[in-house]
N, C-alpha and C positions, 0 to 999 in steps of 0.2 A: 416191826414195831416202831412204834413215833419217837424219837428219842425224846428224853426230858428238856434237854437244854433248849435254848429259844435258835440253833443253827439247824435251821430245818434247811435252808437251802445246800449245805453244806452234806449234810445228810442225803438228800436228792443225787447230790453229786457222785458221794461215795458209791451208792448202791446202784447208780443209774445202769448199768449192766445187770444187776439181778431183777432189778424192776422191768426191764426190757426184755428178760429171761421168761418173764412174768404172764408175758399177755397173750392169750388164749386162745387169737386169732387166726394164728397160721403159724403151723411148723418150723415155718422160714426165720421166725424169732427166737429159737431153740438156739440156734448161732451164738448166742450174746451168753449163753449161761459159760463159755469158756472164759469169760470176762471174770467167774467165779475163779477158777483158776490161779489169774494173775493176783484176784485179791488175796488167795490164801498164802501165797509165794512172799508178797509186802508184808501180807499180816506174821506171817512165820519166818521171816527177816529169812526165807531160805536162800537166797543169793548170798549175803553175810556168813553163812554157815558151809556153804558150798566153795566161799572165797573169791566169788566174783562179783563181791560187792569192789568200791572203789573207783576205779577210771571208769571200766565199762556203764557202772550205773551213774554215775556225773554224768556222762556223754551221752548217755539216753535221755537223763533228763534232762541235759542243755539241747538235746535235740528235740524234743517233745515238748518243750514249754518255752524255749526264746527263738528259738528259730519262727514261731508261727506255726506251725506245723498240725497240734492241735487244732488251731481257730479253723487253719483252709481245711484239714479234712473232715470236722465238723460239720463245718456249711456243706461239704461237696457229697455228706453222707445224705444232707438232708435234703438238697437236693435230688440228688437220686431216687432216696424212699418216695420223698413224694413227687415226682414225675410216673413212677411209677405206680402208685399207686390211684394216682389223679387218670393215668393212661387206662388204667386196667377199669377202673372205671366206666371211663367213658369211651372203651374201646372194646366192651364186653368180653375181655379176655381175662385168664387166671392172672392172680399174680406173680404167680413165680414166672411168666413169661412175659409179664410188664417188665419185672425187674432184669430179665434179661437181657432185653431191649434198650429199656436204659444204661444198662451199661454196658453194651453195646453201640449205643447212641454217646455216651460221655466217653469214653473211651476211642472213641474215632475208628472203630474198628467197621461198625453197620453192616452186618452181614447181609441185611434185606431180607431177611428171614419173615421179620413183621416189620410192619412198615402203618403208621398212622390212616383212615380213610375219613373221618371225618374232622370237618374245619377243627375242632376245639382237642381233637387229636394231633392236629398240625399243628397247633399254637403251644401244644404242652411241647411238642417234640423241637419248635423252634427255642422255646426255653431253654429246655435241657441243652440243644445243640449249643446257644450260646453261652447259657450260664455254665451249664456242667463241665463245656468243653472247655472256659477258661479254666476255672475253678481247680480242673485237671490240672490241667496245664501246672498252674502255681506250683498247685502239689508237687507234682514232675520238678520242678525248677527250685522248690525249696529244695526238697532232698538233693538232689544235685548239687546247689549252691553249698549247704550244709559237707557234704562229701569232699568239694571240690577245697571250702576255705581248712576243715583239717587237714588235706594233704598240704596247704599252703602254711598253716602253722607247723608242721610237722619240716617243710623245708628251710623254713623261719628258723624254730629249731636246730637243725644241724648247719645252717651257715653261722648260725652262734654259737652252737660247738666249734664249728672249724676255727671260726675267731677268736675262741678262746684258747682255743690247742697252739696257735700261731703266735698268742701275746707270752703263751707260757714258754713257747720255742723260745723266744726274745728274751725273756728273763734268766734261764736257763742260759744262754749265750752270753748276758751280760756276766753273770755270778760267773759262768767259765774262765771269764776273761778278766774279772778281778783276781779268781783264784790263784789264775796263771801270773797276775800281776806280784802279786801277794809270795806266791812260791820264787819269783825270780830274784826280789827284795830281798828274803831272806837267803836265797843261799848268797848273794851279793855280801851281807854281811860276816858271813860265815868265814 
């Protein structure tokens, strides 16, 4: 149903996995309705209730929305869909074997299983090879880059523990050494 408010784009966005659940064409769309899933988990704050709200969902979201991560695998889905279904096309083949192709093809793996025969079959497949295969790529090197700089804050972290542990050793050493001062003083007077 259209929502009332004037954020229809917004609305798009939300459902854009049951809308894609949606269409009628090929089974191979039935994939996206687990997308229903994750919304009912947000809608039913069931992480929160389960107790793995907190860091883990921070770090999901810092990984999903500032890293890039979204944007590259966005482009690199749509690329995909439609190389493969531009392929199956004009390659007179199903498409659940376009799509296998191409990501077969963007994944660098090419089995040779299927392989393009006509010119506008080689120019899709030149595509994919170079868009899809960067596009990989990124993906590949965001996550990584993302994986690599927490283990780098996490070692950030404990050498600023240790330096803290070390400034406290220091104080701890000085206070000893007044104490010591302090106890000598008086039995001096004594």
């Amino acid at each position: 149903m259209y929502p009332k408010n004037k954020n229809a784009h917004r609305y798009l966005f939300d459902n854009t996995f049951d809308l894609l659940s949606l269409i009628p064409l090929h089974p191979a769309f039935a994939i996206f309705r687990i997308g229903r899933v994750f919304k009912l988990i947000r809608s039913h704050h069931l992480l929160w209730r389960f107790g793995l709200d907190g860091k883990f969902s921070k770090t999901v979201h810092r990984f999903i929305y500032t890293s890039g991560f979204l944007n590259l695998f966005t482009v690199s889905m749509i690329i995909l869909v439609l190389s493969s279904l531009l392929y199956s096309v004009v390659e007179h083949i199903s498409y659940p074997s376009a799509l296998w192709w191409a990501i077969t093809t963007a994944t660098t793996v090419g089995y040779g299983d299927i392989s393009p025969t006509t010119n506008i079959g080689k120019f899709i497949a030149a595509f994919l090879m170079i868009g899809g295969v960067g596009f990989i790529g990124l993906l590949t090197s965001t996550i990584t880059g993302f994986f690599t700089s927490e283990a780098d804050t996490q070692e950030d972290d404990m050498t600023k523990l240790f330096k803290k542990i070390d400034q406290l050793d220091h104080k701890i050493d000085h206070l000893q050494r007044q104490l010591n001062l302090e106890r000598r003083k008086n039995t001096r007077k004594k």
